[in-house]
C-alpha positions as CSV (number, residue, x, y, z in Angstrom):
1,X,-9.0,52.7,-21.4
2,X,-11.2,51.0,-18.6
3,X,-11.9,47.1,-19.3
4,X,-15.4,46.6,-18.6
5,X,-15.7,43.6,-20.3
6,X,-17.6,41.2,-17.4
7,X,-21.1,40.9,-17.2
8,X,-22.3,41.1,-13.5
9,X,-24.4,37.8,-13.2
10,X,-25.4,36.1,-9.7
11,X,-23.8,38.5,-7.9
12,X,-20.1,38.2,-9.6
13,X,-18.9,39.8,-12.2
14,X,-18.4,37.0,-14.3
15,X,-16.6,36.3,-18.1
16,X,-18.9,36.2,-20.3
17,X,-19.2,33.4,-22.9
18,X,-19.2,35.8,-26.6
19,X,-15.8,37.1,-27.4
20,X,-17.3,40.1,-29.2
21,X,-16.1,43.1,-28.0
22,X,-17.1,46.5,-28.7
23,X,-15.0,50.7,-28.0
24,X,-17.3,53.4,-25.7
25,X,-16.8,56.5,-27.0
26,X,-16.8,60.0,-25.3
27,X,-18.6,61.6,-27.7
28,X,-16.6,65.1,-27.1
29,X,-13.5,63.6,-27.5
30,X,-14.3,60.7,-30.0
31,X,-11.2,59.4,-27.6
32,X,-12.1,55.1,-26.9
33,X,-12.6,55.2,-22.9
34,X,-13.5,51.4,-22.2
35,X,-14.0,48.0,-24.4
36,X,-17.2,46.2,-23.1
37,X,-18.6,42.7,-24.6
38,X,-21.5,42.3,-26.9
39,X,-23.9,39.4,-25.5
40,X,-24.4,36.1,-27.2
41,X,-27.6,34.6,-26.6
42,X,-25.9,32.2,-24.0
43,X,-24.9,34.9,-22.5
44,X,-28.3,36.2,-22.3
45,X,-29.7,32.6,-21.4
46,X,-27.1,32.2,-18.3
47,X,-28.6,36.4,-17.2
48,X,-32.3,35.1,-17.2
49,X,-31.2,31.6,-15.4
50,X,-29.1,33.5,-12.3
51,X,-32.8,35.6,-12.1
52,X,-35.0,32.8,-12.5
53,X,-32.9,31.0,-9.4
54,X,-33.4,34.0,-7.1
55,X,-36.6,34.5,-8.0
56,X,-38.6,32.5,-5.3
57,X,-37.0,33.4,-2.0
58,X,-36.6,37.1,-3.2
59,X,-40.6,37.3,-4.2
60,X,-41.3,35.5,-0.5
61,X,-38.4,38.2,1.0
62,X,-40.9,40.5,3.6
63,X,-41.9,44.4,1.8
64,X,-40.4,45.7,4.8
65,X,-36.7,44.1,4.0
66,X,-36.8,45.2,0.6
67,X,-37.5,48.6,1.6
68,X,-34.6,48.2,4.0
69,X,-32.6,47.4,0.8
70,X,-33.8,50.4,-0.9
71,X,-33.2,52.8,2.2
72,X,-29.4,51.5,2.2
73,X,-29.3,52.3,-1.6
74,X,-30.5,55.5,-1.1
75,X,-27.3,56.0,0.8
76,X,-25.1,54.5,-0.9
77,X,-26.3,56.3,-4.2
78,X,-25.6,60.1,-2.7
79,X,-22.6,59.3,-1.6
80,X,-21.6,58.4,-5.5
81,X,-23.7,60.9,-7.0
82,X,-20.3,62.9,-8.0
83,X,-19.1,59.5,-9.4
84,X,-22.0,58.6,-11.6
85,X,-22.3,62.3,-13.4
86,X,-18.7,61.7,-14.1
87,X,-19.7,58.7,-16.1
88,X,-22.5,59.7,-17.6
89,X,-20.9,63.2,-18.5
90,X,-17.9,60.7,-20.5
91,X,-19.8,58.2,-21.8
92,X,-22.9,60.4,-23.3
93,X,-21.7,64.1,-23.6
94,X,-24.1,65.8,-20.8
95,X,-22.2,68.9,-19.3
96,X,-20.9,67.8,-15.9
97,X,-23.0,70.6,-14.0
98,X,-26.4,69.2,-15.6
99,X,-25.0,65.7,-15.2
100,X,-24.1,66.1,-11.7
101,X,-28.0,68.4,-11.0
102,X,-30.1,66.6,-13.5
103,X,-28.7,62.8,-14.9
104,X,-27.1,61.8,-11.9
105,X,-29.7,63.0,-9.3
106,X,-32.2,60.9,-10.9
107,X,-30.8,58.0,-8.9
108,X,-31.9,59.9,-5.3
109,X,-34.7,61.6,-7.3
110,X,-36.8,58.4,-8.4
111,X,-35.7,56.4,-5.2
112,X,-37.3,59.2,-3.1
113,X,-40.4,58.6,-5.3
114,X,-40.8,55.2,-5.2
115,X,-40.1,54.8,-1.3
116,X,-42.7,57.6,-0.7
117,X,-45.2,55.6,-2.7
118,X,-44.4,52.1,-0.7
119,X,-45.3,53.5,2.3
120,X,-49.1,53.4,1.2
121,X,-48.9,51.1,-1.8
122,X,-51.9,48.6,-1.2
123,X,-50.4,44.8,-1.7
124,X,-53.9,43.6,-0.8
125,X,-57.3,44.9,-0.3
126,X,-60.8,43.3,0.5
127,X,-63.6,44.3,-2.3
128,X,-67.4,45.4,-1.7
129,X,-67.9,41.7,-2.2
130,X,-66.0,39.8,0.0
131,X,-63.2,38.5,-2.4
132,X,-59.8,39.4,-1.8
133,X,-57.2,41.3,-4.3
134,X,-53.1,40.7,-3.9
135,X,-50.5,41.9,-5.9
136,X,-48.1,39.3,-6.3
137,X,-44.5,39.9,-8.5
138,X,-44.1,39.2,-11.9
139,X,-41.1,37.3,-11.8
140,X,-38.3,37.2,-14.7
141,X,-38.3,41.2,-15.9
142,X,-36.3,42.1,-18.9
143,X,-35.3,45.6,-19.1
144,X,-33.9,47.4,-21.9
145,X,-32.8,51.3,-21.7
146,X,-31.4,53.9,-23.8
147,X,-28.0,56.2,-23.4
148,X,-30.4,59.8,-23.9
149,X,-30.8,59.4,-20.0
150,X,-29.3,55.9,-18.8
151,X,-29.2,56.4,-15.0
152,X,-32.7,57.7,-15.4
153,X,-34.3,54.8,-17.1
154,X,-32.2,51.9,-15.5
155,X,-34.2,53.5,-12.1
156,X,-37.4,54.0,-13.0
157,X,-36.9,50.0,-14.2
158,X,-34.5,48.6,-11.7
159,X,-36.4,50.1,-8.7
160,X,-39.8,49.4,-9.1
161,X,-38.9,45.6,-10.1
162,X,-36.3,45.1,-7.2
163,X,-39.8,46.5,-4.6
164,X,-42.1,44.6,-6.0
165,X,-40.5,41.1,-5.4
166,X,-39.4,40.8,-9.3
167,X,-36.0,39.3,-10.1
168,X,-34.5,41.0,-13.4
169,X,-31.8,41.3,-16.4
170,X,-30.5,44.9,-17.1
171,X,-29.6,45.6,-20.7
172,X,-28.3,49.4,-21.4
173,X,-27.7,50.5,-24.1
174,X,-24.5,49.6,-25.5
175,X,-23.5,53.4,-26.4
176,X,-23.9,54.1,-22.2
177,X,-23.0,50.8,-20.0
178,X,-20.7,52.6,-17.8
179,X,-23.2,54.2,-15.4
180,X,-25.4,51.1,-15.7
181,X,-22.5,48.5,-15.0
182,X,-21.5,51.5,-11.6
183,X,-25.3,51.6,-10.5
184,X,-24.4,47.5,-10.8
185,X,-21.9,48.3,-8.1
186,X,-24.3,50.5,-5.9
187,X,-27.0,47.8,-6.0
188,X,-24.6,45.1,-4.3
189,X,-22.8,47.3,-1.9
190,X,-26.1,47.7,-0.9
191,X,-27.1,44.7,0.1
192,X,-29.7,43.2,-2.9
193,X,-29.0,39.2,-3.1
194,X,-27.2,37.4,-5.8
195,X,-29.1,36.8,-9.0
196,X,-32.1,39.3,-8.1
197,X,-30.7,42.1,-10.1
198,X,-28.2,40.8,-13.6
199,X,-27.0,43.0,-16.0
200,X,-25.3,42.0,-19.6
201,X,-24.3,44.5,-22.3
202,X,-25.2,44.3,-26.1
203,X,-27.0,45.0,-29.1
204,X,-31.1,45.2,-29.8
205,X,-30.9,42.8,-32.5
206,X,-28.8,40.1,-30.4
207,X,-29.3,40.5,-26.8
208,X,-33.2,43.1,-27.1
209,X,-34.8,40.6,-29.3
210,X,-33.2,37.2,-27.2
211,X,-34.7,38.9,-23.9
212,X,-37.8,39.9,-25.8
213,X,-38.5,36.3,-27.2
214,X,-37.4,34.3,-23.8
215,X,-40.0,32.1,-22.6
216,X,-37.9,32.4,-18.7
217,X,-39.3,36.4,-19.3
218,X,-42.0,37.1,-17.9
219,X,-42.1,41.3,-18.6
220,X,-40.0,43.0,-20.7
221,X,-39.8,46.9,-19.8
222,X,-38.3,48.9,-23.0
223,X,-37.5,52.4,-23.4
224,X,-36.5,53.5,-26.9
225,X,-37.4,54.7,-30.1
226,X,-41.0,53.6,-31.7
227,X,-39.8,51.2,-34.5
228,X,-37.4,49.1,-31.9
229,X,-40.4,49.1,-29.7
230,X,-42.5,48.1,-32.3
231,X,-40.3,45.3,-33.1
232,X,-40.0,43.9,-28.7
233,X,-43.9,43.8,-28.9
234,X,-43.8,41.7,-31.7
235,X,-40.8,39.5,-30.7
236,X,-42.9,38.9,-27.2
237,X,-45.8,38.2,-28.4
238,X,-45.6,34.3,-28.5
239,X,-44.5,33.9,-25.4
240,X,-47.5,36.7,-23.8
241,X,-44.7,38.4,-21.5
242,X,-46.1,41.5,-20.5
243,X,-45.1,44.6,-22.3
244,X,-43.9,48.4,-21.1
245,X,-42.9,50.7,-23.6
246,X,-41.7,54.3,-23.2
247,X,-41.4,55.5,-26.5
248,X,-40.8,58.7,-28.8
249,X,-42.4,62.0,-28.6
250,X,-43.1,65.3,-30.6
251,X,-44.4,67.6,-28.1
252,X,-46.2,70.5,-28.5
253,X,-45.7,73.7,-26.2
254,X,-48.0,76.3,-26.8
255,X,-47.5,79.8,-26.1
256,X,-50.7,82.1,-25.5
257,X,-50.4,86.4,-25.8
258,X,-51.8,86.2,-22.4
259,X,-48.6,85.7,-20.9
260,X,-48.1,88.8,-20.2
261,X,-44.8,90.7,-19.2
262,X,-43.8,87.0,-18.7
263,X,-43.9,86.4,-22.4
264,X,-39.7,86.4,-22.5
265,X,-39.6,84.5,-19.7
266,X,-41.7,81.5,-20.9
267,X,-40.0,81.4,-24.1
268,X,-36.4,82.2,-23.3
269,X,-37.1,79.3,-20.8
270,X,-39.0,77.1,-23.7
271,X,-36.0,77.1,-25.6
272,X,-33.6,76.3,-23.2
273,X,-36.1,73.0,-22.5
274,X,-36.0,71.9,-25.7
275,X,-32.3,71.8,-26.1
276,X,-31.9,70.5,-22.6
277,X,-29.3,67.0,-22.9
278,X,-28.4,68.7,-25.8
279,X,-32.1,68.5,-27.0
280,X,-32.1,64.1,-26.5
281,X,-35.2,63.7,-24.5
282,X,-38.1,62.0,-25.5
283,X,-40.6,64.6,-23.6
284,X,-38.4,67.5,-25.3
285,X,-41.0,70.5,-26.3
286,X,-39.9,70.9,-30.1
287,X,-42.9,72.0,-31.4
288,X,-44.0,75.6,-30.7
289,X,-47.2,76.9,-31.4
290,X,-47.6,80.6,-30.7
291,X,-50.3,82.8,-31.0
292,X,-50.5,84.7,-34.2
293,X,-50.6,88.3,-32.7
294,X,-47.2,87.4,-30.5
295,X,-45.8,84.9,-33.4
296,X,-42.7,87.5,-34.7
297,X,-42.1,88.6,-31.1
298,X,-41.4,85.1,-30.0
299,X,-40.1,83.9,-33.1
300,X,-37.4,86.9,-32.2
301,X,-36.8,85.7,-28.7
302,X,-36.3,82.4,-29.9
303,X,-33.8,83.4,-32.3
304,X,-31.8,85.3,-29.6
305,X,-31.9,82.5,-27.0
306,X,-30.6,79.9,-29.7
307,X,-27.8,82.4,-30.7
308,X,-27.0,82.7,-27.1
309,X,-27.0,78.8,-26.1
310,X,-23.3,78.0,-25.8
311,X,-21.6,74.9,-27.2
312,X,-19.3,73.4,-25.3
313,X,-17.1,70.6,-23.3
314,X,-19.2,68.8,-21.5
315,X,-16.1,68.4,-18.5
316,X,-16.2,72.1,-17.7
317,X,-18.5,73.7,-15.3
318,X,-21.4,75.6,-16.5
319,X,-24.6,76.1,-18.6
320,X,-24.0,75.2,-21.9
321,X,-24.8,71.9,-24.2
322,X,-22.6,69.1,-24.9
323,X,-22.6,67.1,-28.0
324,X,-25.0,64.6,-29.5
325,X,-24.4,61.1,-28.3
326,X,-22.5,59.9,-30.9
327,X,-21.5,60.2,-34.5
328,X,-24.6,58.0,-36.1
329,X,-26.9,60.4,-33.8
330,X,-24.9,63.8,-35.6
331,X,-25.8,62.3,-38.7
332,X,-29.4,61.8,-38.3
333,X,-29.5,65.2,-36.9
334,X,-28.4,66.8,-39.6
335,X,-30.1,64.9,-42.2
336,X,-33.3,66.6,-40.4
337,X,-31.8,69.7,-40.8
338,X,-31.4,69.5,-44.3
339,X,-34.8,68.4,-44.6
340,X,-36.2,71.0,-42.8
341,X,-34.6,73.1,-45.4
342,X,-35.6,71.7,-48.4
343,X,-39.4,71.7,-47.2
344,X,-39.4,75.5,-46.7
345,X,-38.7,76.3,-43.4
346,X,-37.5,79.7,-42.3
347,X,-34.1,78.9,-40.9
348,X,-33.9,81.3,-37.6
349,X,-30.8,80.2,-36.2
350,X,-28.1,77.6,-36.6
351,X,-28.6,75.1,-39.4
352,X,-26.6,72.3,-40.6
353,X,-22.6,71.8,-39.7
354,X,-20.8,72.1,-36.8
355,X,-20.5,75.2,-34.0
356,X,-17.8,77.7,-34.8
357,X,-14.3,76.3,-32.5
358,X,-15.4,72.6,-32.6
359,X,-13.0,70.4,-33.9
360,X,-13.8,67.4,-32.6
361,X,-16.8,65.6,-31.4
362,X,-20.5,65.5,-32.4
363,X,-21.4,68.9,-31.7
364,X,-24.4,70.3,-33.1
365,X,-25.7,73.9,-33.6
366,X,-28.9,75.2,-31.9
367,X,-31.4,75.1,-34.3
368,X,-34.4,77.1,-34.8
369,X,-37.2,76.9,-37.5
370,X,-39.9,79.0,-38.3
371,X,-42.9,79.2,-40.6
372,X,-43.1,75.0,-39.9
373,X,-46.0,73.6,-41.5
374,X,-48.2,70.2,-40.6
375,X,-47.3,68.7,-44.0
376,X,-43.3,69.4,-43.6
377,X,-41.4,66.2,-41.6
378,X,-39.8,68.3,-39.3
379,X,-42.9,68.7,-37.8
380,X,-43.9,64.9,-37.8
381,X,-40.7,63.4,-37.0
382,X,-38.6,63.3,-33.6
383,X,-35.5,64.4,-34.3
384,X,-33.7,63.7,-31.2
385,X,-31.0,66.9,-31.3
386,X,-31.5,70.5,-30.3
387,X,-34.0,71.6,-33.3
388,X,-37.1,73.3,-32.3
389,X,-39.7,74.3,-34.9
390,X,-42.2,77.0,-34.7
391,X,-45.7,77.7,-36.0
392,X,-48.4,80.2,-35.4
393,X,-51.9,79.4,-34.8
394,X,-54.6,81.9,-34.9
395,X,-57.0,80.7,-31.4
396,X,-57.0,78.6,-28.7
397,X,-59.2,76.0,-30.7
398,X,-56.4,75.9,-33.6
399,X,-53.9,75.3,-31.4
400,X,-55.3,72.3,-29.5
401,X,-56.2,70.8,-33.2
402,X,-52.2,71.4,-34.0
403,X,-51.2,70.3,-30.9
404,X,-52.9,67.2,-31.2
405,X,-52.1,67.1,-34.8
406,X,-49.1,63.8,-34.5
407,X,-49.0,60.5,-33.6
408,X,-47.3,60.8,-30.4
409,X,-48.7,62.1,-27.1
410,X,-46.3,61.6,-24.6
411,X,-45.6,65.5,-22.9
412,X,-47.1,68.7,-23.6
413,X,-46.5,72.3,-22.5
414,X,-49.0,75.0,-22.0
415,X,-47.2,79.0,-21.3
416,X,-50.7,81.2,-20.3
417,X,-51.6,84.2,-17.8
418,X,-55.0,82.2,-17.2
419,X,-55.2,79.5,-14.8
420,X,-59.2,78.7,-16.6
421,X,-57.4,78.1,-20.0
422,X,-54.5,76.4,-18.8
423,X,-57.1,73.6,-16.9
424,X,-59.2,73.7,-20.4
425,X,-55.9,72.8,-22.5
426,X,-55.0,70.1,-19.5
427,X,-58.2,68.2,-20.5
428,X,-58.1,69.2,-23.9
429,X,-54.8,67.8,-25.0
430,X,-53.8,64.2,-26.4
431,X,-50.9,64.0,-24.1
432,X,-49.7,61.5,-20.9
433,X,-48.2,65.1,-19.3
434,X,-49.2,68.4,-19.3
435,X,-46.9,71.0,-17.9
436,X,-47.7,74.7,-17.1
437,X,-45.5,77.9,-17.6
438,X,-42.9,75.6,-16.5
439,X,-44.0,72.9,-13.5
440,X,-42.0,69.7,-14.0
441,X,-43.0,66.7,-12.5
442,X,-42.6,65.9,-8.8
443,X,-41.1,62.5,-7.7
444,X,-43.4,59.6,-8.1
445,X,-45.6,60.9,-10.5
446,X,-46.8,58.5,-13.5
447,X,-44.1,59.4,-16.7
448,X,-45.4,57.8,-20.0
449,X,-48.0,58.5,-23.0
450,X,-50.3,58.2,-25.4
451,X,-50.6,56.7,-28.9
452,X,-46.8,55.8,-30.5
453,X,-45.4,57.5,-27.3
454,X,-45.9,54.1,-25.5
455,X,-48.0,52.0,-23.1
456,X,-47.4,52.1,-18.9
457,X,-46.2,54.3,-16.9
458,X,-42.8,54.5,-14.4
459,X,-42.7,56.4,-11.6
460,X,-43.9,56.0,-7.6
461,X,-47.1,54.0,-7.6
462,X,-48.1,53.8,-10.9
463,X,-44.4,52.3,-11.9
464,X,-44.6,49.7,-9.0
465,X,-48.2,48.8,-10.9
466,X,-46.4,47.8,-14.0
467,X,-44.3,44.8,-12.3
468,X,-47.3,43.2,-10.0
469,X,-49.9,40.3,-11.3
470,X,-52.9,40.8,-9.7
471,X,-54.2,37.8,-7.7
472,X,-58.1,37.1,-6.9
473,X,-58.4,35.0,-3.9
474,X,-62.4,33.9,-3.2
475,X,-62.5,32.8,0.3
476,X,-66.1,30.8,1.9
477,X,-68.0,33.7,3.8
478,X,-67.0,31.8,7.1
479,X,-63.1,32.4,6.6
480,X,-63.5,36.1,5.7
């Protein structure tokens, strides 16, 4: 069992003041792999000090030697990429083949992104009028991320904050520090000063809601569910930090007869999207709507690609799905299930329990529902856990009402053979991404949503937006 009990504050890895301890679980295994400590609020008060102190000389540090920084990180990030799958493969469950291609590579992924956008990223620019715009750093930046995908989220926070002049206090969550407290050790190889970049470990309702309420925070970037999000808003409101929230999701991905011989393709492929990171993403697409005159055909594919999705160890090679985070996340999981059940939903494939030959571990079965209806709560609520409920819809107008039919609007997915009603569903659909017959997103581009899904955007440009203050400097016409 590692001891990974220090918080890295200043540049040291220092002992923290609480004594509260807590066990990281591999969620395969339900084996304790390290003890970390839970932050006390002086703990929390002696993070957001060490970043306060750097704060000035790092915001006056020249763009070009912060990019320098985040050119040597780049290197020193691919040459651990094998090191921090293994992590995050332990600490949350993801198969080591999808940690190593998808969880890990985020790290050279977003970094890519974000030095791409710097090279034409406008710090100032003269108006029409004569007056003057800067962008000028934040400060103090609080960020709080989840264990769905840790690495992702401490990059598309850590990054944009550390190239934009911001100083900042890193709190993962407490289910995943392990990646977090490596990428620690990354960012200090490569060169970023003491006390710019902190990082504690703890709970939302201790160390969240301290960083949330600080008056030394001056931002606080949160990725989560909607209720804890809810609750950071609130918590910074009397102190008017600036607020970033990436929330929940129920995404929509609607499948149109005019697919073609593609048909399969699209939906084998739809499925295997929605159970990706053992169906814990936010963006996951676990709402099908499918035309009515293809609805059992697809409803049959479905069925067949959930049956064939293995369940497995997450340290062996190959394509298969790990377990749920932990034992708290099985339970909620199933508890959908049932519900699901018990509203009437046509049960396809899987259900509640575990896979046959599990043992141990929070291993959950692929799930499929059919005949989901707009009044059932599998519908309405994000379930978090590879479920994915289906739903016919007679035309294209039907569908964009059901699509749009939730609170959410963070992702939505679009399978057609025509590029006119694809671009007509692009503008047509309550959703921060639209993604067709399969596109992901390319590096830099804005991730976030609409409604309960959130407010900002991380990613390239747009992410380096959310950690500048923009300064209006009105110059006499002589000194233009």
């Amino acid at each position: 069992m590692q001891d990974r009990t220090r918080f890295f504050i200043g540049g040291a890895w220092v002992t923290p003041v609480s004594v509260t301890r807590l066990d990281v679980e591999n969620p395969a295994t339900e084996e304790v792999i390290a003890e970390i400590t839970l932050a006390s609020r002086d703990d929390v008060d002696a993070a957001v000090a060490a970043a306060k102190a750097a704060g000035p000389a790092w915001a006056a540090t020249p763009v070009a030697e912060r990019i320098a920084i985040l050119k040597r990180l780049l290197a020193v990030t691919e040459a651990r990429l094998d090191d921090l799958a293994a992590v995050i493969s332990a600490e949350m469950g993801a198969p080591i083949s999808m940690a190593r291609s998808d969880q890990a590579a985020v790290g050279t992924g977003h970094l890519e992104g974000f030095l791409e956008a710097l090279e034409t990223y406008a710090w100032s620019e003269g108006l029409p009028n004569g007056d003057r715009v800067v962008k000028e750093p934040v400060g103090v930046c609080a960020l709080v991320t989840p264990w769905n995908w840790p690495l992702n989220q401490v990059t598309l926070k850590v990054l944009p904050a550390l190239a934009a002049g911001c100083t900042c206090v890193l709190k993962p969550s407490e289910l995943t520090p392990l990646s977090a407290m490596l990428y620690a050790e990354l960012l200090d190889e490569a060169g970023v000063p003491p006390g710019v970049f902190n990082l504690i470990n703890g709970t939302g309702p201790v160390a969240g809601a301290t960083l949330s309420r600080h008056p030394g925070v001056r931002l606080i970037s949160f990725t989560g569910s909607t209720r804890a999000g809810v609750e950071v808003a609130q918590a910074a409101a009397p102190t008017v930090k600036r607020v970033a929230l990436e929330l929940g999701g129920k995404s929509p991905n609607l499948i149109f007869a005019d697919c073609g011989d593609a048909l399969e393709t699209r939906v084998r492929a739809s499925v295997a999207e929605c159970f990706l990171n053992t169906g814990q993403s936010c963006d996951a697409p676990t709402r099908m709507l499918v035309e009515a005159r293809v609805y059992d055909r697809v409803c049959d594919i479905a069925r067949t690609e959930a049956e064939a999705t293995q369940v497995g160890d997450p340290s062996r090679p190959g394509d298969h799905i790990g377990p749920l985070a932990s034992g708290v996340q099985w339970q909620r999981v199933q508890g959908h299930i049932a519900c699901a059940l018990a509203d009437g939903a046509r049960l396809l494939a899987g259900g509640e329990g575990i896979p046959d030959g599990q043992d141990r571990g929070h291993f959950a079965r692929p799930t499929v529902f059919a005949d989901v209806t707009p009044r059932m709560a599998i519908w309405r609520d994000e379930v978090f856990g590879p479920v994915l409920a289906i739903t016919p819809f007679a035309d294209e107008a039907e569908a964009i009402a059901l699509a749009n039919d939730t609170e959410y609007g963070l992702a939505a997915y679009v399978q057609t053979g025509d590029r006119a009603r694809a671009l007509r569903l692009c503008a047509a659909l309550h959703a921060g991404m639209v993604h067709v017959n399969g596109q992901g997103l390319g590096w830099g581009s804005p991730f976030g949503g609409y409604g309960l899904s959130g407010k900002g955007r991380e990613g390239g440009a747009h992410g380096l937006d959310e950690f500048v203050e923009i300064k209006t400097i009105s110059l006499p016409d002589a000194w233009r």
